[in-house]
C-alpha positions as CSV (number, residue, x, y, z in Angstrom):
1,X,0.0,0.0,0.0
2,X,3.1,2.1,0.8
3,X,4.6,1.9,-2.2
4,X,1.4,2.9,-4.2
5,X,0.3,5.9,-2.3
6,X,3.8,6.7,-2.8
7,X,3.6,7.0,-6.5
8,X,0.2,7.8,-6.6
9,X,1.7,11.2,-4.7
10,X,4.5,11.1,-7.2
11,X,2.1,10.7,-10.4
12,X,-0.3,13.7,-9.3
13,X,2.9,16.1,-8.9
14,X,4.1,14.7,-12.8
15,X,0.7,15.2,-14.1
16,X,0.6,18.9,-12.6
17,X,4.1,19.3,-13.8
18,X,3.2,18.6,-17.5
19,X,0.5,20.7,-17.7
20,X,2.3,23.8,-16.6
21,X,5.0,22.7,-18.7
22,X,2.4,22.4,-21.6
23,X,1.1,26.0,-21.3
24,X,4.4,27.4,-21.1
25,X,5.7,25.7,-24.5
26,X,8.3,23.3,-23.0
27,X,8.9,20.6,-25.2
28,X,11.0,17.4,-25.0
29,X,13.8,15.5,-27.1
30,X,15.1,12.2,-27.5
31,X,17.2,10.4,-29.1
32,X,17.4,9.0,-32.7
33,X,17.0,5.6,-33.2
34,X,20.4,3.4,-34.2
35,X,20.5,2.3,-37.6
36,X,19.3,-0.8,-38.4
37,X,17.7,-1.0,-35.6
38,X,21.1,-2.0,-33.3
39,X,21.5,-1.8,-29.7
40,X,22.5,1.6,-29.0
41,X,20.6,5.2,-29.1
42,X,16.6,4.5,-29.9
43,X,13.6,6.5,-30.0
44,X,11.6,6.2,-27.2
45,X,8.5,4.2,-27.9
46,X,6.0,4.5,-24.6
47,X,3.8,1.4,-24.7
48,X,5.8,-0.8,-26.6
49,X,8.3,-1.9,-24.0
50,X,7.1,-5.1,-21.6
51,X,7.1,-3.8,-18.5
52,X,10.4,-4.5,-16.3
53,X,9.3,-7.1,-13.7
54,X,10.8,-8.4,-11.1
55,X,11.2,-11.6,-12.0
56,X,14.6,-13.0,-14.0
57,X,14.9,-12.1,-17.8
58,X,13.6,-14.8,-20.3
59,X,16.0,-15.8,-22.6
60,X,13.6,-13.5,-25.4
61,X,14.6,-10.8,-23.1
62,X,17.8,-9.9,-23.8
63,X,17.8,-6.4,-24.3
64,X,18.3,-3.7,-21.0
65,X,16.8,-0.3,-21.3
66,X,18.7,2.5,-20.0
67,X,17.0,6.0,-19.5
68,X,19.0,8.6,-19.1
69,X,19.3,12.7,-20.0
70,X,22.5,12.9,-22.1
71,X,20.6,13.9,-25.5
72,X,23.7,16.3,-26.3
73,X,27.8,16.0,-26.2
74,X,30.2,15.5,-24.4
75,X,27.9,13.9,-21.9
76,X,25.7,12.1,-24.5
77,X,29.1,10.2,-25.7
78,X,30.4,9.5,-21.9
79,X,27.1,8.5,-21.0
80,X,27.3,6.0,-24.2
81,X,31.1,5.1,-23.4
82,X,30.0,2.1,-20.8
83,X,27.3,1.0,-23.1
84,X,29.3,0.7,-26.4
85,X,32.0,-1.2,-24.1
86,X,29.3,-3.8,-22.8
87,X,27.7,-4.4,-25.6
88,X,31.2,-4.9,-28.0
89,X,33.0,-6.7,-25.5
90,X,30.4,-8.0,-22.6
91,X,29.6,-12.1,-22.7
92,X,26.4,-12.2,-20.5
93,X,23.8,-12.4,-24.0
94,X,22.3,-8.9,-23.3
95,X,22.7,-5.3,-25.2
96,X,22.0,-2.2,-23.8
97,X,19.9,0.3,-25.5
98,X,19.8,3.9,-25.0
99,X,17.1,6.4,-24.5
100,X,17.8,9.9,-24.3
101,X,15.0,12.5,-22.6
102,X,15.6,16.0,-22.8
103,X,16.5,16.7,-18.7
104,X,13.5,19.1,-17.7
105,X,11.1,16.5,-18.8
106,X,13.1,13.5,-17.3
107,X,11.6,13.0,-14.4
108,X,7.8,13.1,-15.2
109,X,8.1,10.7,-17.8
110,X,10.0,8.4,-15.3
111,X,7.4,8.5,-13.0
112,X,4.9,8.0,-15.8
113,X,7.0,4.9,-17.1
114,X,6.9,3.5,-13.2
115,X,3.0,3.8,-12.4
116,X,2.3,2.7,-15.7
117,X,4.3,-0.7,-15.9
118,X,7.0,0.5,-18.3
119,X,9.5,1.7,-15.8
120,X,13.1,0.8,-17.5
121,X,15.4,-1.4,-16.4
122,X,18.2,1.1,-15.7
123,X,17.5,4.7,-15.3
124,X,19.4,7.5,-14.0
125,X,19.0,9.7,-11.2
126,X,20.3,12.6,-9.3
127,X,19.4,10.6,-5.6
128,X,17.7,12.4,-3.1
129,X,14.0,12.5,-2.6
130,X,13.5,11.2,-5.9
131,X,15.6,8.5,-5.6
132,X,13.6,7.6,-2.3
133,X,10.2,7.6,-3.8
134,X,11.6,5.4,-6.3
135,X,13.0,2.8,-3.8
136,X,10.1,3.0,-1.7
137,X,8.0,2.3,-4.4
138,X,9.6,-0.7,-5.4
139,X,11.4,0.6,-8.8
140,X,15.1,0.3,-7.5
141,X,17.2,-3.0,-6.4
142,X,19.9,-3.1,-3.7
143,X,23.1,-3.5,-5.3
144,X,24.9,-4.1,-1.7
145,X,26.2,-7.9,-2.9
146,X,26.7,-7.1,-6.8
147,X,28.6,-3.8,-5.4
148,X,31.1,-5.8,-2.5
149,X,31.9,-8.5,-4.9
150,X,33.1,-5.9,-7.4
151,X,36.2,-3.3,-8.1
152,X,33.6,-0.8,-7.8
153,X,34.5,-0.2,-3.8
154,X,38.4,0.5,-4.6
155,X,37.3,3.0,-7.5
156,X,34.8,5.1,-6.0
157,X,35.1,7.9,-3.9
158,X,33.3,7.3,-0.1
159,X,31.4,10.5,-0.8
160,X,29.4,9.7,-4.1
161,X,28.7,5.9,-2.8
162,X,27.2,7.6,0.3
163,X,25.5,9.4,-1.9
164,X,24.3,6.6,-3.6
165,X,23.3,4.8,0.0
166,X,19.4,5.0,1.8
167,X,18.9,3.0,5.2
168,X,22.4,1.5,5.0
169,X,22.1,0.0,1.5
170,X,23.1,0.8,-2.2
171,X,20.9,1.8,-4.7
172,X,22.7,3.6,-7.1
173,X,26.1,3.8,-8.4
174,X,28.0,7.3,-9.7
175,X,28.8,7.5,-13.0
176,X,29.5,10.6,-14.6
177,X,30.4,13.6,-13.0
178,X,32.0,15.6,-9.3
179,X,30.2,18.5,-10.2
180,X,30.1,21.8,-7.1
181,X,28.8,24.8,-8.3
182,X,30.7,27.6,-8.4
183,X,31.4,30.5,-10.7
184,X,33.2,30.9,-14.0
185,X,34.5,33.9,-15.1
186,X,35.7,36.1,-18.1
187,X,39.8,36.2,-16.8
188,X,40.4,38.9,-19.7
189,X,37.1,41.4,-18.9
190,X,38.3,40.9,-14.7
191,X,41.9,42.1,-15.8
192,X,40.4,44.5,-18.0
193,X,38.3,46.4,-15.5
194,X,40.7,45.3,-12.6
195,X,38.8,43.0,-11.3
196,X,39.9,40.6,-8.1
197,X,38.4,37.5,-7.5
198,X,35.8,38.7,-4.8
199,X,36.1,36.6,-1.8
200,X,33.1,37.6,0.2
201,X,29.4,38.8,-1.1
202,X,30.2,42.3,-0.4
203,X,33.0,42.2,-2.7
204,X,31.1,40.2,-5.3
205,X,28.6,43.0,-5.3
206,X,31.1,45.6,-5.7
207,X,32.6,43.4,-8.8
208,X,28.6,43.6,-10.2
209,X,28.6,47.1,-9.6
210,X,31.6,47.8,-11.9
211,X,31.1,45.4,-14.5
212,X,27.5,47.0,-14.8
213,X,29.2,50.6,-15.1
214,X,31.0,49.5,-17.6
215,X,27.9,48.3,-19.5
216,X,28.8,44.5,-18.8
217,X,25.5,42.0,-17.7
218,X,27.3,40.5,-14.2
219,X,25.7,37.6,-14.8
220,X,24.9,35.1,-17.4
221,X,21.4,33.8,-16.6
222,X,18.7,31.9,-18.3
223,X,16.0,31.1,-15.9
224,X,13.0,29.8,-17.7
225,X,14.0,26.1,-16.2
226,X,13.8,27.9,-13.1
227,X,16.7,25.3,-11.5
228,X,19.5,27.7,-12.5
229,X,18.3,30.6,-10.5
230,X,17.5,28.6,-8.0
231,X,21.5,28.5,-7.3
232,X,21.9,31.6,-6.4
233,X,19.0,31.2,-3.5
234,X,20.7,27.3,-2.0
235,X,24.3,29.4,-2.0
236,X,23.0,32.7,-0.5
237,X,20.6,30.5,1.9
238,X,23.9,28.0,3.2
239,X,26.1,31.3,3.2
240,X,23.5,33.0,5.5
241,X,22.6,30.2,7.7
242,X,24.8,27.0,7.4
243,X,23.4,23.4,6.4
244,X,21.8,23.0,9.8
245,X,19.5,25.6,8.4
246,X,17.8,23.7,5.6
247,X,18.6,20.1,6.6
248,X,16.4,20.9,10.0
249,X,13.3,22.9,7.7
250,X,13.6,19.7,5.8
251,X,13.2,17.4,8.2
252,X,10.3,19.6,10.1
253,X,12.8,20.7,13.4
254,X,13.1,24.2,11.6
255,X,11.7,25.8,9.1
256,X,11.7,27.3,5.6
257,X,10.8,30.6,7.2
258,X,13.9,31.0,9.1
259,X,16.1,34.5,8.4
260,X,18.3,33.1,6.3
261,X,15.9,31.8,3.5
262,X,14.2,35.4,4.1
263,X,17.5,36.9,3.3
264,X,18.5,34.9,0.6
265,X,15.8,35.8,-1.2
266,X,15.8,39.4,-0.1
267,X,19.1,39.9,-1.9
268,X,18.4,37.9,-5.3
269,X,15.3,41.0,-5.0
270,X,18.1,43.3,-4.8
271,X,20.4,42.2,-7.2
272,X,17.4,41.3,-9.9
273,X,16.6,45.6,-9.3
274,X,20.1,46.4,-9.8
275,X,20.3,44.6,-13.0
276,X,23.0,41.9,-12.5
277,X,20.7,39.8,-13.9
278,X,20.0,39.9,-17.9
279,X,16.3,41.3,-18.4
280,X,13.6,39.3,-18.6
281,X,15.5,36.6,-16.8
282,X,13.1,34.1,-16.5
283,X,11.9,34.5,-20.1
284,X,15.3,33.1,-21.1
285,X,16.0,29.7,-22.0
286,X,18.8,27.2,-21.0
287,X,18.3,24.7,-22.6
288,X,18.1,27.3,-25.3
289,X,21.3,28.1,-24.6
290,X,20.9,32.1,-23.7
291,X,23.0,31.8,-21.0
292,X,26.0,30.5,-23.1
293,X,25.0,32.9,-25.5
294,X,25.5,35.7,-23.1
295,X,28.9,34.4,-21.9
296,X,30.6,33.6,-24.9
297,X,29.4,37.2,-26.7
298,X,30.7,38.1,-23.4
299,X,28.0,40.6,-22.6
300,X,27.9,38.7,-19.5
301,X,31.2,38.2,-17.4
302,X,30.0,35.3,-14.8
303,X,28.4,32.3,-14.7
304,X,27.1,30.4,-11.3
305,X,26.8,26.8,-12.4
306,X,28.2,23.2,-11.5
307,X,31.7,22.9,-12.3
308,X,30.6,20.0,-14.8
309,X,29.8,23.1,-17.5
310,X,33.3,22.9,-18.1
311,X,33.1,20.3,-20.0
312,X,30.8,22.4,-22.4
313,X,32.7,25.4,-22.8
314,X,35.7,23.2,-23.7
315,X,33.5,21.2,-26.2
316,X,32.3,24.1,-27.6
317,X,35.6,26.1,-27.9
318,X,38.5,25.7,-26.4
319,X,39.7,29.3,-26.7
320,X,37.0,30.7,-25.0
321,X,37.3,27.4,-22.1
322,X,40.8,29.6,-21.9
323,X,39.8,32.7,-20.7
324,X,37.7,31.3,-17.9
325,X,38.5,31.3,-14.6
326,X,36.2,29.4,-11.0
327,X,36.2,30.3,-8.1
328,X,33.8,28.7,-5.3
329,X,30.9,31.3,-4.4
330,X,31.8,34.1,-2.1
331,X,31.6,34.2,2.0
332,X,28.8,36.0,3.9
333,X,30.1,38.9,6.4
334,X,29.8,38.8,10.0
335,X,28.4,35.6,9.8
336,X,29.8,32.3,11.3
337,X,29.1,29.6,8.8
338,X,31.6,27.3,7.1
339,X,33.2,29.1,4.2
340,X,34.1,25.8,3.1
341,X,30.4,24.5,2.5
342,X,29.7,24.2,-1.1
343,X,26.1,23.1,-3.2
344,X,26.4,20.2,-5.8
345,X,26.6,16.5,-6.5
346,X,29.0,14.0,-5.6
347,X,28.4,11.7,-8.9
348,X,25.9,14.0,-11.3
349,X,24.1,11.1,-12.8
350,X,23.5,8.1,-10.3
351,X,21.9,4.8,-11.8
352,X,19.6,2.8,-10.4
353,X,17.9,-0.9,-12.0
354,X,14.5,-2.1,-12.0
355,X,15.4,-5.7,-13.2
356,X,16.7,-8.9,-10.9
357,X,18.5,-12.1,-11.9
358,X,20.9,-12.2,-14.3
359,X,19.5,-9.2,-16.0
360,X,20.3,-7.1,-13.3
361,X,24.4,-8.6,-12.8
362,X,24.3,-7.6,-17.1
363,X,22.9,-4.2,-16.3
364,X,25.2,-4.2,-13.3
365,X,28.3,-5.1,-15.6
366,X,27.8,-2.1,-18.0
367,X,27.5,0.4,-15.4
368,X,31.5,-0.8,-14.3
369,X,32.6,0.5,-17.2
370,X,32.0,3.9,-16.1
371,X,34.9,4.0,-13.6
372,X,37.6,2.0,-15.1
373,X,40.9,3.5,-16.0
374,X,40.1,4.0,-19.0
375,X,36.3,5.3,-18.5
376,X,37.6,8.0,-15.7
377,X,40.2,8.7,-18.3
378,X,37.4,9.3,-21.6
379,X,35.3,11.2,-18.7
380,X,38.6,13.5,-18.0
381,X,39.5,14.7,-21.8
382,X,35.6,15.2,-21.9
383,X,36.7,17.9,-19.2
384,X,34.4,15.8,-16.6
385,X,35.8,15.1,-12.8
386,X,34.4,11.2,-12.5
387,X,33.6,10.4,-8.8
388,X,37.0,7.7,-8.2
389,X,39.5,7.5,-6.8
390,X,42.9,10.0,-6.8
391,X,41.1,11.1,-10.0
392,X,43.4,14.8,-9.1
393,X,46.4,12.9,-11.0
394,X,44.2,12.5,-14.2
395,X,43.6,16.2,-14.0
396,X,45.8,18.6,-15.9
397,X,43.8,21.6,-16.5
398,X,44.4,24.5,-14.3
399,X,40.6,25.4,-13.6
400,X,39.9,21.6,-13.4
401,X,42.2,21.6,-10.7
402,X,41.0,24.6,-8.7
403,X,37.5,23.2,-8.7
404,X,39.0,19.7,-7.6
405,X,40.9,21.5,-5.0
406,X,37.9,23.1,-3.7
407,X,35.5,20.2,-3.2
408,X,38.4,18.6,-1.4
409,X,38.0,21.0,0.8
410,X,34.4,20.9,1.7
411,X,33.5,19.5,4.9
412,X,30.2,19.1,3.1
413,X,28.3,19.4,0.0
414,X,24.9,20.0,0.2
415,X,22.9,18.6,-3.2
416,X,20.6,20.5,-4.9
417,X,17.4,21.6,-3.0
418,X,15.4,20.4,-6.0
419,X,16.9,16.9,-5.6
420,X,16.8,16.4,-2.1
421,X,13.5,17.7,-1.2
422,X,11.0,14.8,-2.0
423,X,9.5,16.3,-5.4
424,X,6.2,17.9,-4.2
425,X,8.7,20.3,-2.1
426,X,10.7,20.7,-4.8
427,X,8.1,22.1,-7.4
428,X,7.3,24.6,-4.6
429,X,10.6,25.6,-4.2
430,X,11.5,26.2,-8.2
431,X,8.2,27.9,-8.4
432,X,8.2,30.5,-5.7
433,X,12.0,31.1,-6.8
434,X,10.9,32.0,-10.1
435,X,8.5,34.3,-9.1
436,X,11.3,35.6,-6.4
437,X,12.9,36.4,-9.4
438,X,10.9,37.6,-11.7
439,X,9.1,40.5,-8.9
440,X,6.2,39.0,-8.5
441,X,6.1,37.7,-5.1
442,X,8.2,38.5,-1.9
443,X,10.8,36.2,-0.6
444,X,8.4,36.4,2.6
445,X,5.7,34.9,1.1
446,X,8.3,32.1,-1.2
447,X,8.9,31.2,2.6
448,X,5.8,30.8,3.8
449,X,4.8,28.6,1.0
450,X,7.9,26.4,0.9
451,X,7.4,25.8,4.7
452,X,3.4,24.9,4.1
453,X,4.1,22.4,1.4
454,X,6.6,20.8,3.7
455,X,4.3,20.7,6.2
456,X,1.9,19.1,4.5
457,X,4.7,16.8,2.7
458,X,5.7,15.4,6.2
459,X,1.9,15.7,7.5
460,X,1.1,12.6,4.9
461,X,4.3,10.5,5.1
């Protein structure tokens, strides 16, 4: 009964989802079908799929699905690396097919897949709430025997497997990315303006101020996705008030109407007025790519985003890749948090499996070949930092480097408020953010309503 109520709850949030996502003209991709029909990249067909049991495969079912969001390179061809390796070179009897969905539609079609019997039999994730609905609802296997009998524990880093952990076991295993978000910026516009790397807010502010003097956008924002501004608010909230903050609001001890949510939003108001955001911010797409568009024109001088972008900007020029710079985001003044705290992801893309048997130790097999030398090493001249082991010797690039030398620093990274909270939460939060953004409501009232759909979250559990 659990485990139905569960995605009952999970469906009704998809269904409201899509239709908002409907009226605002979102649309989806995926990706094209292999020729000939081979294992590989396929269309996604809803309906024609047999629904992933729980039972072992039949020797007729010899094929694993694997969702996941990489419909674009570099990621799309990491993402493809462990499957092209399995299915040349893997002696189980199965092939693993790709489908590619476009990343703001991901996870409502997963749910839809789940409650409707087509759930597939690998899928990725990026854990959190999510990934708990999922387990609770019976659509993700513990790996805790397939992972201890593997290399996998002397590859991975202890942070993503924890990551990967609920209730002592493992249910999903890191693949692509250490990504913390900080911010990249324009090294020649800071040395033309002379520009130091601001180390608290204050002095970030006074960077905005001059850039915007100078007729320079601060920073390169697309916000129609609503996730990407809702950065600024999880590093502003952390800097202001710690973890403790939001982990106890989370959990019902506190609340999401403490100060420093106030004040978070309070100065995204402020900065939105003082223009260091582009106009019309959340009219802008990024999956559009506006934001890139801004930085690479370089009407825009900054960019707050996870450190896994760097793989972009070196994929799509590696002169511009260049002239960037990261540094983490700046300190709050007067206020006794740790500087050292940092928002992000310990793996990016986590996968879990909906399949047992002998299906499951094939599906298990493929996903290996994500961390091997030579998969960390693909993932590394893709400009990705894979979650294993002394993966800083791999590492060359300078900016690479910083960023690595930075998360090794963290006594903590907090993921993603959108991907921890359990997603009813979370579609409050990206909602009232926007708006936050946009004028149209007061970071007050964001509060109020993020702590009242907690409430009534933790009220039904």
């Amino acid at each position: 009964m659990k485990a139905k109520k569960v995605l009952s709850v999970l469906l009704a949030v998809t269904l409201t989802v899509m239709l908002a996502a409907c009226g605002s003209g979102q649309s989806q991709e995926v990706a094209p079908k292999a020729e000939g029909g081979a294992a590989g990249s396929q269309e996604e067909q809803p309906g024609e799929k047999k629904p992933a049991g729980q039972e072992n495969a039949s020797d007729e079912d010899k094929v694993i699905t694997f969702w996941n969001i990489t419909t674009g390179d570099p990621d799309k061809a990491i993402m493809n690396y462990a499957v092209d390796q399995f299915n040349q070179n893997s002696s189980s009897g199965y092939q693993t097919e790709v489908v590619a969905v476009q990343n703001d539609n991901y996870k409502e079609k997963l749910i839809i897949a789940m409650s409707s019997g087509e759930c597939p039999d690998m899928y990725t994730s990026w854990t959190g709430g999510p990934m708990i609905e999922y387990i609770e609802s019976g659509f993700a296997q513990p790996l805790d025997d397939l992972f201890y009998k593997s290399d996998l524990p002397n590859r991975l880093t202890e942070g993503s497997i924890a990551q990967g952990t609920y209730n002592g076991h493992i249910y999903a295993i890191p693949v692509n990315n250490v990504s913390v978000t900080g911010i990249f910026y324009n090294k020649e516009i800071f040395d033309k303006y002379n520009l130091q790397v601001p180390e608290t807010i204050g002095q970030l502010e006074s960077v905005c101020d001059t850039l915007l003097g100078n007729g320079i956008t601060p920073f390169a924002l697309a916000n129609q996705e609503k996730w990407t501004g809702s950065q600024y608010f999880m590093y502003l909230a952390t800097r202001y008030g710690g973890l403790d903050a939001f982990t106890s609001a989370a959990d019902g001890t506190g609340s999401f109407e403490d100060e420093c949510f106030i004040k978070a939003g309070e100065t995204i108001k402020n900065w939105v007025k003082k223009g260091y955001f582009p106009e019309g911010v959340n009219s802008l797409s990024w999956n559009d790519g506006m934001a890139k568009q801004l930085f690479y024109q370089e009407n825009a001088a900054m960019m707050l985003t996870g450190s896994g972008m760097s793989s972009v900007f070196m994929n799509d020029s590696e002169e511009f890749f260049n002239k960037l710079g990261w540094f983490p985001f700046p300190v709050a003044e007067g206020v006794d948090t740790d500087p050292t705290l940092m928002i992000g992801t310990m793996g990016d893309q986590f996968i879990s499996f909906n399949c047992t048997g002998e299906k499951l130790e094939a599906a298990f097999e493929c996903v290996t070949n994500y961390s091997t030398p030579e998969g960390a090493q693909f993932m590394v001249d893709k400009g990705k930092i894979p979650p294993v082991k002394g993966i800083e010797e791999k590492v060359s690039n300078p900016l690479l480097k910083t960023v690595i030398e930075y998360a090794n620093k963290a006594s903590n990274v907090q993921l993603y408020y959108d991907q921890y909270l359990p997603p009813a939460v979370a579609q409050v939060h990206l909602n009232t953010m926007q708006e936050v953004f946009g004028l149209t409501m007061e970071p007050a009232e964001a509060a109020k309503q993020m702590q009242k759909a907690n409430q009534d979250y933790l009220a039904e559990k």
